[in-house]
C-alpha positions in Angstrom: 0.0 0.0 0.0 3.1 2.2 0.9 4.6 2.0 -2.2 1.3 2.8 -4.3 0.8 5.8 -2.7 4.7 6.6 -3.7 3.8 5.9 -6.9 1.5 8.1 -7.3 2.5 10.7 -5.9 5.4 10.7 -8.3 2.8 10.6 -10.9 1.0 13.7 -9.3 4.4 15.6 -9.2 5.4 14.1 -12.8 2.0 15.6 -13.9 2.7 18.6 -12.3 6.1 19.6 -13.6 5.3 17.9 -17.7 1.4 18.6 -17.2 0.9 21.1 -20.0 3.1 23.7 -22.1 1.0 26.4 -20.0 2.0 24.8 -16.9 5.6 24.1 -17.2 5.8 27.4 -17.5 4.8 28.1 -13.8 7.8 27.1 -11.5 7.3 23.9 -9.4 8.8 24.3 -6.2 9.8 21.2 -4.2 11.4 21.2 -0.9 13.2 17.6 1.0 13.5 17.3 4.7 15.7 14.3 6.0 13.7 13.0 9.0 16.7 11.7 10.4 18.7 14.4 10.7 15.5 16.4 12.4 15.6 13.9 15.0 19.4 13.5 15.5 19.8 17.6 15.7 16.8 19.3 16.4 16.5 20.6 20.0 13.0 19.4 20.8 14.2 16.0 20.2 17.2 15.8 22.2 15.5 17.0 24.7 13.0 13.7 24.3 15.5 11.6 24.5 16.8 13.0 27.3 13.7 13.3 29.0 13.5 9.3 28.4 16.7 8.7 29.6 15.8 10.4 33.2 12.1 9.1 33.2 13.8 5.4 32.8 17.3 5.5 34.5 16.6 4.4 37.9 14.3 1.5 36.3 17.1 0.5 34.2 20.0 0.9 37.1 17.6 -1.1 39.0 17.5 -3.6 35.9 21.4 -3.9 35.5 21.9 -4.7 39.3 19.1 -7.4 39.2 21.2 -9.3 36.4 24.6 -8.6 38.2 22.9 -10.5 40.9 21.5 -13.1 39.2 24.6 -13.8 37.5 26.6 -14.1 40.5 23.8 -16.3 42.6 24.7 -18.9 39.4 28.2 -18.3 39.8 27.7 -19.2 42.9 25.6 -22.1 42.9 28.1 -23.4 40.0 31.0 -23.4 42.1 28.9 -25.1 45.7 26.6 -27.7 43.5 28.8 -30.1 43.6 29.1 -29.6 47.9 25.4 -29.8 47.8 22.8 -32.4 48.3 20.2 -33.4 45.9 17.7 -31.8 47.5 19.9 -28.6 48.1 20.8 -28.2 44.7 17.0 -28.8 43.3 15.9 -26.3 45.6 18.7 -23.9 44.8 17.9 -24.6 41.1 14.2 -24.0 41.2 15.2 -20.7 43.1 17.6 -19.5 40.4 14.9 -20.4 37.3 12.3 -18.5 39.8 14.5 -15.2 39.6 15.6 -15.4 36.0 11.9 -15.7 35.3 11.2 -12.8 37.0 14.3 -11.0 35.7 13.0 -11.4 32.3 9.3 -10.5 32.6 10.8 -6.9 34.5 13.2 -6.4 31.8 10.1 -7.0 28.7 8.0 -4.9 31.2 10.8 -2.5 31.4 11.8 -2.6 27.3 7.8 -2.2 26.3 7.1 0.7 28.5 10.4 2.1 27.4 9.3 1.6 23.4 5.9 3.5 24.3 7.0 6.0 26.0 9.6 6.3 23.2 6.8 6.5 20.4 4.8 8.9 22.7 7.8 11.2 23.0 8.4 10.7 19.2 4.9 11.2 17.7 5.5 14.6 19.6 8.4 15.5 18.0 7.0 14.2 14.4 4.0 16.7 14.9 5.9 19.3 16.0 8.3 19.1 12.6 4.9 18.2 10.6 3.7 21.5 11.5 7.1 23.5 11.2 7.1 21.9 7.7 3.9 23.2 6.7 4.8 26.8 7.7 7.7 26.8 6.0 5.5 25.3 2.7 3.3 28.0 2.7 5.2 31.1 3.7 8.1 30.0 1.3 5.1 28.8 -2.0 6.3 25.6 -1.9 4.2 23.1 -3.8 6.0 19.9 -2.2 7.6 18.7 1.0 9.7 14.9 0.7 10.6 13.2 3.4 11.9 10.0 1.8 13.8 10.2 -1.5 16.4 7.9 -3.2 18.1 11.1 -4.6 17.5 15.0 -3.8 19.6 17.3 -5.1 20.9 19.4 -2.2 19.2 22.6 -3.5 16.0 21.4 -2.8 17.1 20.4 1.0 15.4 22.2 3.4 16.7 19.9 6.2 18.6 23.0 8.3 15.4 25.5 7.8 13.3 22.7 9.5 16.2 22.1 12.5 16.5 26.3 12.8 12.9 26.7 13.4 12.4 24.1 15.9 15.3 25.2 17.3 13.6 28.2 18.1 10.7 27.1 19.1 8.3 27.8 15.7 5.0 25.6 15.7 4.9 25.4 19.5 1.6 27.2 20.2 -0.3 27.0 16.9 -0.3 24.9 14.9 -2.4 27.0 11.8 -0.1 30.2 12.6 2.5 30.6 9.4 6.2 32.2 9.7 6.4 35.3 9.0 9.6 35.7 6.1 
């Protein structure tokens, strides 16, 4: 389904650039934004990210010393089975397979609230940039906006606009308010 609506909308834009001799006289303007970058620079997502990384540090400290001592209960109980009794050492067993159990439904728990919070933080950002991207489209004419493309020319890149105005803090209170040029 993805990959129809690609096509056509390279058949909308193909249309628009070669429509008609009247029409290719008009400019075209097209503009590309590179998601990733807008994520990896953008202020409003670093500070996501770093909001994650407080919201879940103590979870995840709390994690990594959980498996430090799990890890070290088997150590141990690999070095004294062989002192121990059968009993012991079925007991001992069933105690370490009860812990790793547990270990490893807190540490799903801990990775699937992590991966929602993650896509709540994110869907922020995206309609944050979404809404950047449109002011810059209309204050600046621009017919088109990519934000996937095998090849753009660097021209049409628009990438650092997007970054600059988020970095500022454009589309933060409304969202149907354009930039002013």
């Amino acid at each position: 389904m993805n990959h129809l609506f690609r096509a056509v909308a390279v058949l909308a834009c193909a249309l628009a650039l070669f429509g008609s001799p009247a029409q290719a006289q008009e400019s075209f303007r097209i503009g590309f934004v590179n998601p990733d970058r807008v994520l990896r620079e953008a202020l409003p997502a670093k500070a996501a990210q770093a909001k994650l990384e407080a919201e879940f540090a103590k979870r995840d400290k709390d994690l990594q010393s959980q498996g430090e001592a799990l890890k070290a209960a088997s150590e141990r109980f690999e070095r004294e089975a062989p002192t121990l009794s059968d009993t012991q050492r079925a007991q001992r067993q069933r105690a370490l397979i009860d812990q790793d159990r547990e270990f490893q439904r807190k540490r799903r728990e801990f990775q699937e609230d992590l991966n929602a919070r993650k896509n709540e933080e994110l869907q922020a950002v995206y309609d944050r940039t979404n809404r950047v991207i449109k002011q810059i489209a209309e204050s600046d004419r621009y017919d088109a906006i990519l934000q996937e493309a095998i090849y753009i020319n660097p021209k049409h890149d628009i990438t650092d606009k997007v970054i600059r105005a988020l970095n500022a803090g454009g589309a933060s209170s409304d969202p149907s308010a354009s930039n002013p040029r």
